[in-house]
Structures are given as C-alpha cells and as structure tokens.
C-alpha positions as CSV (number, residue, x, y, z in Angstrom):
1,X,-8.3,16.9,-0.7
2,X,-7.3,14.6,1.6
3,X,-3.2,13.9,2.7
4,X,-1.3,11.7,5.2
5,X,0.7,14.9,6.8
6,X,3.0,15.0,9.8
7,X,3.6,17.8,12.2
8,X,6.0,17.3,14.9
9,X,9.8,15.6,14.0
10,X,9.3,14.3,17.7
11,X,6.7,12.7,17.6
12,X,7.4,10.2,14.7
13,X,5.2,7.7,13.3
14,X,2.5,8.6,16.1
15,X,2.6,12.7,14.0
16,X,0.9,10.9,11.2
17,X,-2.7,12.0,10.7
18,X,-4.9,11.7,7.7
19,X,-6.0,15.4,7.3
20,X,-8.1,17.7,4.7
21,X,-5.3,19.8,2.7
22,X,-5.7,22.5,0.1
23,X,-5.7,21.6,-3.2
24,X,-1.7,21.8,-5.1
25,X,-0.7,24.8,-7.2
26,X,1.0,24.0,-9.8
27,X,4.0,26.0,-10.7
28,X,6.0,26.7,-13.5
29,X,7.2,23.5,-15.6
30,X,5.3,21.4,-12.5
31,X,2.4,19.1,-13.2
32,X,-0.4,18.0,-10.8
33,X,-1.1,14.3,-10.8
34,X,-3.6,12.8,-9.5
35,X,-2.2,9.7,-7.2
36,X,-3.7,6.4,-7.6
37,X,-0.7,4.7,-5.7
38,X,2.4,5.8,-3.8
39,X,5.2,4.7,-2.0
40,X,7.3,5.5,0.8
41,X,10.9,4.8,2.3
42,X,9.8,3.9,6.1
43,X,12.8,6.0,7.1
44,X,12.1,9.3,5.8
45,X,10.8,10.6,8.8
46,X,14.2,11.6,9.5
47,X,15.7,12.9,6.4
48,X,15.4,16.9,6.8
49,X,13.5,17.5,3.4
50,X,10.5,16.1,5.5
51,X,10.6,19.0,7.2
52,X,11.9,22.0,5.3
53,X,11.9,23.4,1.6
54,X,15.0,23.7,-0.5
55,X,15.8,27.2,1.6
56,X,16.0,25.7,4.9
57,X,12.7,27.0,6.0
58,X,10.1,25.0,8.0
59,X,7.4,23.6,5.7
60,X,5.4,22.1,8.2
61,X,2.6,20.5,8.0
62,X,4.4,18.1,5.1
63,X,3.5,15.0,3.5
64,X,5.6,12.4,3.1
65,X,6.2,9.8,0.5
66,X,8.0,10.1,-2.8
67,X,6.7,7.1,-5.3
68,X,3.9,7.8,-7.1
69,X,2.0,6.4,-10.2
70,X,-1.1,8.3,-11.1
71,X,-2.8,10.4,-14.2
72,X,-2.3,13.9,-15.1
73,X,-5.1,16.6,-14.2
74,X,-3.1,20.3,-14.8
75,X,-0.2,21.2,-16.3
76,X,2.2,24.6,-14.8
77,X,3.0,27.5,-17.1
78,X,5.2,26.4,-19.1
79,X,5.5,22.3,-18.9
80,X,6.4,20.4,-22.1
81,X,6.7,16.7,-22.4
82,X,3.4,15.9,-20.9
83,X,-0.6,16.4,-21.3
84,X,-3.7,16.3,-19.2
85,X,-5.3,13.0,-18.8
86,X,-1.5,11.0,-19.1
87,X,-0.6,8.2,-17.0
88,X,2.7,8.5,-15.6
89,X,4.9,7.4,-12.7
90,X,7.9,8.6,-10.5
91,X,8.7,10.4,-8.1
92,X,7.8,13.4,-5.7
93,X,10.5,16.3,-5.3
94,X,12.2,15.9,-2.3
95,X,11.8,19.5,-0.3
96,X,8.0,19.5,-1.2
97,X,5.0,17.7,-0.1
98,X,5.2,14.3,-1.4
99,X,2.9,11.7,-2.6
100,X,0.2,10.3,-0.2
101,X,-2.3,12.7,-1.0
102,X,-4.9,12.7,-3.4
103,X,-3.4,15.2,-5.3
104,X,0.2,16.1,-5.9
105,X,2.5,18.8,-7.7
106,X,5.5,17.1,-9.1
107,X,7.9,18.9,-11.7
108,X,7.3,17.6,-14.8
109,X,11.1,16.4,-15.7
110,X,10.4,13.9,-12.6
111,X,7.9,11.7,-14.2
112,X,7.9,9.7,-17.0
113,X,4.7,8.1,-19.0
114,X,2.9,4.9,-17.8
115,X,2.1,2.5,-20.4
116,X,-1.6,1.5,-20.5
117,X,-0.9,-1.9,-19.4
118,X,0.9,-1.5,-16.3
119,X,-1.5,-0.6,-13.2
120,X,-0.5,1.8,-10.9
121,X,-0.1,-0.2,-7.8
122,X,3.1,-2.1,-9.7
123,X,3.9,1.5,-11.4
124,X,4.1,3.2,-7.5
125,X,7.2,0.2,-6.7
126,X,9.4,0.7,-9.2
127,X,11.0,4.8,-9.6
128,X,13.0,4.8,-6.2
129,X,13.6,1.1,-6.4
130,X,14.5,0.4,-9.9
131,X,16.6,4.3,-10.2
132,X,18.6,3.3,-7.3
133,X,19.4,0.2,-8.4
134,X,20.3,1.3,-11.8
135,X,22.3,3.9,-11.1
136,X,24.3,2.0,-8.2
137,X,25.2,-0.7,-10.6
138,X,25.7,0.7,-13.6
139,X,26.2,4.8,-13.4
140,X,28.8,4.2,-10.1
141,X,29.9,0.5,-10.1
142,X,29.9,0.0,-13.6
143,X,29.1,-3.4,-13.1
144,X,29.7,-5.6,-16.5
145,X,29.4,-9.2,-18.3
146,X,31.1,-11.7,-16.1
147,X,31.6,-9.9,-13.0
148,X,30.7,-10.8,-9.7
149,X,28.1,-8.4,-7.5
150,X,27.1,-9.4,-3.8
151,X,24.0,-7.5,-3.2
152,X,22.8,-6.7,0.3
153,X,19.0,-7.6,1.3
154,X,18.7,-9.0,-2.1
155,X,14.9,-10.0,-1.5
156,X,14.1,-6.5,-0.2
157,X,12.6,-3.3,-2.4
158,X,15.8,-2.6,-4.0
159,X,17.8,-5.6,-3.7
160,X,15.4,-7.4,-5.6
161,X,15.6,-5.2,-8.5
162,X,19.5,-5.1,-8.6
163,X,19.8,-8.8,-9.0
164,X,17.2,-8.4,-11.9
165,X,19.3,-6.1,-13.7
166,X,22.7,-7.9,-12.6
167,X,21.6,-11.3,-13.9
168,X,20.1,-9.3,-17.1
169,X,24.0,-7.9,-17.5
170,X,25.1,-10.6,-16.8
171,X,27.0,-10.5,-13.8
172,X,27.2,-13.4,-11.3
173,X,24.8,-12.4,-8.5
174,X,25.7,-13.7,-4.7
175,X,22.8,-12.0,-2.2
176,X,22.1,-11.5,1.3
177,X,19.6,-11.3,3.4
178,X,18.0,-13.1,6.9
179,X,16.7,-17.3,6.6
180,X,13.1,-16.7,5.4
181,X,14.6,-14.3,2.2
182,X,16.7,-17.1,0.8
183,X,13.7,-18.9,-1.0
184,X,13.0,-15.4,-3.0
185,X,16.2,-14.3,-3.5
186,X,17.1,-17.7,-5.6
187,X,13.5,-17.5,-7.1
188,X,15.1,-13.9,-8.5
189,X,18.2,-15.2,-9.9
190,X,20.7,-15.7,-7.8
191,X,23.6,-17.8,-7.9
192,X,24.5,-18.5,-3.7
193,X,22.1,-16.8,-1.4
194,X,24.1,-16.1,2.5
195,X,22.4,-16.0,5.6
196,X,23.9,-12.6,6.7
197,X,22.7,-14.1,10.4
198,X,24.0,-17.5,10.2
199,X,26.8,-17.9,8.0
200,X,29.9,-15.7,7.7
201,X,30.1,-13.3,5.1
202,X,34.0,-13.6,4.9
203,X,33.9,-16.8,3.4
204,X,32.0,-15.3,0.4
205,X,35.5,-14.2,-1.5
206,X,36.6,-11.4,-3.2
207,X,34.0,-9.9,-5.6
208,X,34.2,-6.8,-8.1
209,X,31.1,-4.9,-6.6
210,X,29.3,-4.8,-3.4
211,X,26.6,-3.3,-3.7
212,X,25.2,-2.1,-0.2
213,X,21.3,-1.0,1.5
214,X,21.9,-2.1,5.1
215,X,25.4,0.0,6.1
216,X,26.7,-0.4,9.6
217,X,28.4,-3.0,10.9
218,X,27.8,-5.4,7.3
219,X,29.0,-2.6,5.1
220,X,32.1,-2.1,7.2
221,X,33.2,-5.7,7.3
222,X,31.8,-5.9,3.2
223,X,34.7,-3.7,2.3
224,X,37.7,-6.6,2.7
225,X,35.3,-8.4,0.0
226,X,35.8,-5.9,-2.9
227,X,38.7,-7.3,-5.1
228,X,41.9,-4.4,-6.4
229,X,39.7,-2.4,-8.6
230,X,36.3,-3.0,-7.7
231,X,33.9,-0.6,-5.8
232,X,31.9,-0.8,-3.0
233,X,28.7,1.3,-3.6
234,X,26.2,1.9,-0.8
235,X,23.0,4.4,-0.4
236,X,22.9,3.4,3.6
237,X,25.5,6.5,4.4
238,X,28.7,7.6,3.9
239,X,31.5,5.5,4.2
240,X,34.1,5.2,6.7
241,X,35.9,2.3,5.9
242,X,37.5,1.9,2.6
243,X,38.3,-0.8,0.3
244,X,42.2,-1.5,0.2
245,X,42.7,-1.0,-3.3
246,X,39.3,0.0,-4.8
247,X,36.8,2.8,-4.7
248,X,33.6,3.5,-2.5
249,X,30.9,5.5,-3.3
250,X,28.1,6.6,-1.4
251,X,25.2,7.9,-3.3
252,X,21.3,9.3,-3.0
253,X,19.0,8.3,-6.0
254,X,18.6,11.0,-8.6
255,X,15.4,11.3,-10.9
256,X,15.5,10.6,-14.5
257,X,12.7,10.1,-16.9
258,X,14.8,8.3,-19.8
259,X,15.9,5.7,-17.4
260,X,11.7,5.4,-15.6
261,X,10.9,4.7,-19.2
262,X,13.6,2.0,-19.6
263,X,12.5,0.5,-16.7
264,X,8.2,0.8,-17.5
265,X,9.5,-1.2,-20.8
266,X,11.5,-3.8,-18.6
267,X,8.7,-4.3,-16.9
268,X,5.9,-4.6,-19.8
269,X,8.6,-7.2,-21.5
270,X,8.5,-9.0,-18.2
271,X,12.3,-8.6,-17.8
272,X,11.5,-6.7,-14.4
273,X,9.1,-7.1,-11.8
274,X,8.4,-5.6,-8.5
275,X,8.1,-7.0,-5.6
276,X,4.9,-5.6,-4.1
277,X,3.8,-6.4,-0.4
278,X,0.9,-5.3,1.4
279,X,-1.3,-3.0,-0.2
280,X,-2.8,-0.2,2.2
281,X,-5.6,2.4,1.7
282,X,-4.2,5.9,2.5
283,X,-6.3,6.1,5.8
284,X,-3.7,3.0,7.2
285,X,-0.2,4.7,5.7
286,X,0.5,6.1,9.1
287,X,0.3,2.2,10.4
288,X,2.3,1.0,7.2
289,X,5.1,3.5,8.4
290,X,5.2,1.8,12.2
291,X,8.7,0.7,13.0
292,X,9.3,-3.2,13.6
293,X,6.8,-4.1,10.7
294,X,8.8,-6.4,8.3
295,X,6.2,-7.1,5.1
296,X,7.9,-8.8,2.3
297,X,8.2,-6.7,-0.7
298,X,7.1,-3.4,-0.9
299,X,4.3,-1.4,1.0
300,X,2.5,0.2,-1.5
301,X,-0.6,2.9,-0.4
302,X,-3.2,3.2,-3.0
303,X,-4.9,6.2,-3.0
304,X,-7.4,6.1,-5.5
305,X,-9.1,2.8,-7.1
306,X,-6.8,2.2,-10.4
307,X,-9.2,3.6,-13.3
308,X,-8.8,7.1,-14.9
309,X,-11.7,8.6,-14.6
C-alpha cells in the first residue's frame, strides 16, 4: 500500500515521502480501515509518539496523521462493536502509524460509525476537532447556560467547533483570531469578535472560561481575564501562569466513541459543521504539512475517492 512516512526527526517536513508500506496487521480488538480521508495536526512532527511506540522504542519509518474517516476491511481477534464493510470515523492511536495511508490499524474502541450520509472528507475534520472542543468545554470548564467563553482562534479547526457547541449551550461566545477571521467567526455565532493583532485583549472583561489553542504570550496575559471561579483551559501546553482565583487546566484530547457519535448526529441535524479547507491527494500531504501555509479551515488529505467499494 501506499503511506506518507517520515524518517529523520531532523529533517522535518522535507522527511516526508510518499512510500510503498506493507500492508497493517491487525491485532487483538484492532480493526483495519480502509482510509478514504484523514487529517493531520501540522505540528505533530514534534510530538514524540511520531517517533516511538508506547515502550519508548524507535518505530521509525512512521506515518503521521491521526483523523480518519474510512470503511472497515478486517476485524482483530477479538473486536466487538464493529463489522467488515462499516463506515466509521476517528482517530489513529497515537504511538502507532497513523492515518495517511491507504490502509490503517486502529483499535476498535477509537472509532465510532459513520452514518451513510455524511462523506468522508467532512467525517476526517471532525474526531480531534470536535473531541477537543468537547471535552475542553464541557468535561474540564464545565461551561453552562448564560456564561461567558472567549475562545482563542475561533475561526480555526477547533475554535470553530467550540463556538458551535458554546452558542448551542448557550453560553455567550466572544472569539479571537487575526482581521481576515472576523467575517467567519461572526458567520459561526459569535457575539464580539477581537482582533488579537489590533485591539487589546484586556479590554474584553472578566469572563467565566477561556478557552485557549494558541498558548504563549496570549494565554499568559488571558489568565487576568478569567473571573473568581472560572477556569482557564488550554491544549497549547502547560500552564505557568495562573488565574488569581480560579483554576487552569491543561489537557490532550482523549478518544471516545459515545461522544464521535454525538457529534456524527450534530452534524447530520446540521447543528455542527466543519470547517474544511483545502482538500489534498495523499501524494501532496507532505506539502500540506509545510510550515507558513495558513489555509482557512481545515486541511483534509483524501486518500481514496469517497465510494465503498
């Protein structure tokens, strides 16, 4: 089959090469999938299960990318829950070879089905997305009705899914992002967009959750904005400045079927929807990956054309 795999950690982006791979095994309780679309967090170059297993050991050649929406083609001894021939969607285990490849193993409990009448290229946007903005607002902000959530790069992969779900609770959404994000972030919902590069975030007031993708300099400064009792929740990196008198979390998505199916319903009742970018054949992933490239939405490879056969 053929995978996007990288080889060097020094050589970055330039390591990626389209290459012929063996086909997955599929071990116990994993399925193998057969990947009509995937996606990618353009960072992951750097995080270390790109480069070893779960044990620490070098796993080199690896492919990258951990969003997938695809059809099932073998099932591991023992996997319940799923059959042959299913559509499903979500997301690649971390330590092994990910999801732009023809063909992927994936442990079963990782995926969740795809309805029939969501295609795959849609599918491939939502599990890191959509989990991660779940479970920041919600499972670690415990963001409620009435409440006000300023949402980092509110137009961006994530962002734009937490101010779906925010206005859908809702929460009074303010968002951030640079001049040419403000149009989409009020075409999402919400209620004041700020120009995080010409206006001053200070003069946004105290608000019961920040929720935070950017970190740095933004996330130390949005820590004054979270009111006595509110949280602060970022998946940027740990924090080093607290709020005063509230709590700050730091967190790294976790996979859940129950909640991939919420979401695959959200989106079918048009309560949710994606905001998908450029759309790549697997021989240009390595480009899509290049740093500097700023595509609204997200960059979504399909890997197969989107039929099940």
């Amino acid at each position: 089959m053929q995978a996007i795999t990288v080889q060097d950690r020094d050589a970055g982006v330039g390591g990626l090469t389209l290459t012929e791979l063996p086909h997955p095994h599929a071990a116990e309780n994993d399925v193998i999938v057969r990947v009509h679309a995937a996606g990618f967090t353009p960072g992951e170059l750097s995080w270390p299960g790109t480069w070893t297993d779960r044990a620490g050991r070098d796993r080199t050649p690896s492919v990258p990318g951990h969003e997938l929406s695809g059809v099932v083609t073998e099932l591991g001894y023992g996997t319940t829950g799923l059959t042959v021939g299913q559509r499903v969607f979500g997301l690649a285990d971390w330590a092994r070879d990910g999801s732009l490849a023809e063909y992927t193993a994936v442990e079963a409990r990782n995926l969740a089905p795809l309805p029939a009448d969501v295609d795959h290229i849609t599918a491939a946007a939502l599990p890191i997305s959509g989990l991660t903005a779940w479970q920041g607002l919600f499972d670690h902000a415990r963001l409620t009705i009435g409440q006000t959530v300023l949402i980092h790069g509110a137009a961006g992969g994530v962002g734009s899914l937490a101010v779906q779900l925010a206005r859908e609770a809702g929460a009074r959404v303010i968002g951030t992002g640079r001049a040419g994000d403000r149009d989409t972030a009020l075409g999402l919902g919400v209620d004041t967009f700020l120009d995080l590069q010409a206006e001053r975030l200070a003069d946004v007031g105290d608000v019961d959750v920040v929720f935070d993708v950017i970190g740095g300099e933004i996330l130390d400064r949005s820590t004054a904005l979270v009111r006595p009792g509110g949280t602060l929740v970022t998946i940027a990196h740990p924090v080093t400045v607290h709020p005063e008198d509230g709590r700050a979390v730091f967190f790294v998505v976790e996979p859940d079927r129950a909640r991939l199916a919420d979401l695959a319903r959200r989106l079918r009742d048009g309560r949710l929807k994606p905001i998908v970018g450029s759309v790549r054949p697997l021989a240009e992933a390595a480009a899509a990956f290049a740093p500097g490239r700023r595509v609204p939405g997200k960059t979504i490879i399909r890997v197969a054309e989107d039929r099940e056969a």
